[in-house]
C-alpha positions as CSV (number, residue, x, y, z in Angstrom):
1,X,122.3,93.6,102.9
2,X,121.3,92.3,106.3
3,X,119.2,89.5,107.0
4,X,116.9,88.0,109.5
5,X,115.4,84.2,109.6
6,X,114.0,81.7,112.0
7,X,114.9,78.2,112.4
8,X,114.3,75.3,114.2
9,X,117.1,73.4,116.5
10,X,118.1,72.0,113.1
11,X,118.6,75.0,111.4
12,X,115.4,74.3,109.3
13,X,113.3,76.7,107.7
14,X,110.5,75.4,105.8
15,X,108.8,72.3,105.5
16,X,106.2,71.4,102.5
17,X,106.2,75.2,101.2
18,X,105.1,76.6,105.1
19,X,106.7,78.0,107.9
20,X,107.2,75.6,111.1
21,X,106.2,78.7,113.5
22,X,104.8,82.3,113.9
23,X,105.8,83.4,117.1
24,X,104.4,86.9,117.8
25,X,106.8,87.8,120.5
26,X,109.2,87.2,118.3
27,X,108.1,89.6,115.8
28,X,107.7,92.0,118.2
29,X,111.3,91.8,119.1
30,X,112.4,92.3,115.7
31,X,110.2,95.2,115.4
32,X,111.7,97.0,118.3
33,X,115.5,96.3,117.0
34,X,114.9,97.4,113.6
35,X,112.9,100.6,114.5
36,X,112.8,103.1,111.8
37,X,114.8,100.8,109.7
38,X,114.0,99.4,106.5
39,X,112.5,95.7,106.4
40,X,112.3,93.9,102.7
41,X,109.8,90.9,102.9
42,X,107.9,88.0,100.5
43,X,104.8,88.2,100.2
44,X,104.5,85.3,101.9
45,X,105.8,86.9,104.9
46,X,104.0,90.2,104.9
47,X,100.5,88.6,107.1
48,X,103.2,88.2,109.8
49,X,103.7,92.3,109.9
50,X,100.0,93.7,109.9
51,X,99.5,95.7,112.7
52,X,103.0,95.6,113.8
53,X,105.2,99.1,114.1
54,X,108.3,99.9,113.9
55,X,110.7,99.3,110.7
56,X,109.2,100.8,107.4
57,X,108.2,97.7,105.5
58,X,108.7,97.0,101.6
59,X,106.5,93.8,100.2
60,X,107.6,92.9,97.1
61,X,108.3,89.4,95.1
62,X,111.9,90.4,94.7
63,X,112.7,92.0,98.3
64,X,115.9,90.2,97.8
65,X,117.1,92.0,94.6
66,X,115.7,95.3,95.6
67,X,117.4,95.1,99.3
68,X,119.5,98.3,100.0
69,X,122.8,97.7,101.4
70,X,121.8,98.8,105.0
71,X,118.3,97.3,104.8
72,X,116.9,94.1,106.3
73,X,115.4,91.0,104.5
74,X,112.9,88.8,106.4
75,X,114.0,85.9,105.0
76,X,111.5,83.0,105.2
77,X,110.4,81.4,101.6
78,X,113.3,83.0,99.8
79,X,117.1,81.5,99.1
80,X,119.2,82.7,101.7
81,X,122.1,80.4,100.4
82,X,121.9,82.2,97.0
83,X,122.6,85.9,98.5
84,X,124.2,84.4,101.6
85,X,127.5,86.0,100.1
86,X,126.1,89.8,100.2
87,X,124.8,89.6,103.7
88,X,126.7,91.7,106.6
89,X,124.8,91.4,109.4
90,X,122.9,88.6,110.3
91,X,119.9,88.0,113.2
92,X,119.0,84.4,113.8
93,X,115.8,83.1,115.8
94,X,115.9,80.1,116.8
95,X,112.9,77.8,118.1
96,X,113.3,76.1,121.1
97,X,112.4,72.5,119.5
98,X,112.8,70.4,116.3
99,X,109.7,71.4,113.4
100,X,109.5,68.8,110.5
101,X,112.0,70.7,107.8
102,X,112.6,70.1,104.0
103,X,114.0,73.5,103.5
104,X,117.7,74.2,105.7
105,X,119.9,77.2,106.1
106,X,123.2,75.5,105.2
107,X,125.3,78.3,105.2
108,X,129.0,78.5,107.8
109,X,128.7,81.0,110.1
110,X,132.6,81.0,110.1
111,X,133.0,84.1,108.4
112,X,130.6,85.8,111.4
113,X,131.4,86.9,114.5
114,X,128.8,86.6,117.3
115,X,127.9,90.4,118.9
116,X,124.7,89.6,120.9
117,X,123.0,86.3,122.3
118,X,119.8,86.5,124.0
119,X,116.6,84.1,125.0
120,X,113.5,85.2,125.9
121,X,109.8,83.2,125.9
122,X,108.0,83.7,123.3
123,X,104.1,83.6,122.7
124,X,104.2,79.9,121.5
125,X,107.3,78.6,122.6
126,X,109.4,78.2,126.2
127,X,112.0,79.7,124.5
128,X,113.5,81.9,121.9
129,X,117.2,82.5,121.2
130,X,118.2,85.5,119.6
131,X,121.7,85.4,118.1
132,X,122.9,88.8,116.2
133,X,126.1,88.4,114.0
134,X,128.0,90.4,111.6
135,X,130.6,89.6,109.3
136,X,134.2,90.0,109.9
């Protein structure tokens, strides 16, 4: 399993069941990486897709469980910590600023090795960073 999620400069996720952000240029970054690929979301996350092309999207309440080995979960309102363990690669977006957050990812990144870091500007923020891992 691979995985993809967004955090603030915090390293949160959530706050009061929501996301902090929807950055389209962000979305449209992941889209062109994962071309042709397979992309597991919630679906909470599926609004975020419509009218985007690129990787062949599954919606379904348990993307997580049905995740192939060398698909990718859009991980937003689901427990990355829970299948944290099973992930091998690993994109991380991070926003530019600090969101209110009651949900965190809280996993060590110790047992990752960075392979690509990139910033771009998004549509609603100054500043995107891209990080791309994968598990040594």
């Amino acid at each position: 399993m691979n995985a993809v999620i967004c955090v603030d400069q915090c390293n949160g996720m959530m706050f009061n069941g929501r996301r902090q952000s929807r950055d389209l240029k962000q979305r449209e970054d992941l889209c062109r990486l994962l071309e042709g690929k397979d992309l597991y979301l919630s679906p909470y996350s599926s609004d975020l897709f419509a009218g985007l092309s690129g990787p062949r999207i599954t919606v379904s309440p348990r993307y997580l469980e049905i995740c192939t080995e060398d698909g990718w979960c859009y991980i937003e309102d689901g427990d990355i910590n829970r299948y944290f363990k099973q992930v091998e690669k690993l994109i991380i977006y991070q926003w530019n600023r600090r969101y209110p957050a009651d949900v965190f990812f809280t996993e060590s990144l110790d047992t990752f090795r960075m392979k690509e870091q990139k910033e771009f500007p998004g549509s609603s923020h100054d500043r995107i960073t891209r990080l791309m891992l994968e598990r040594i």
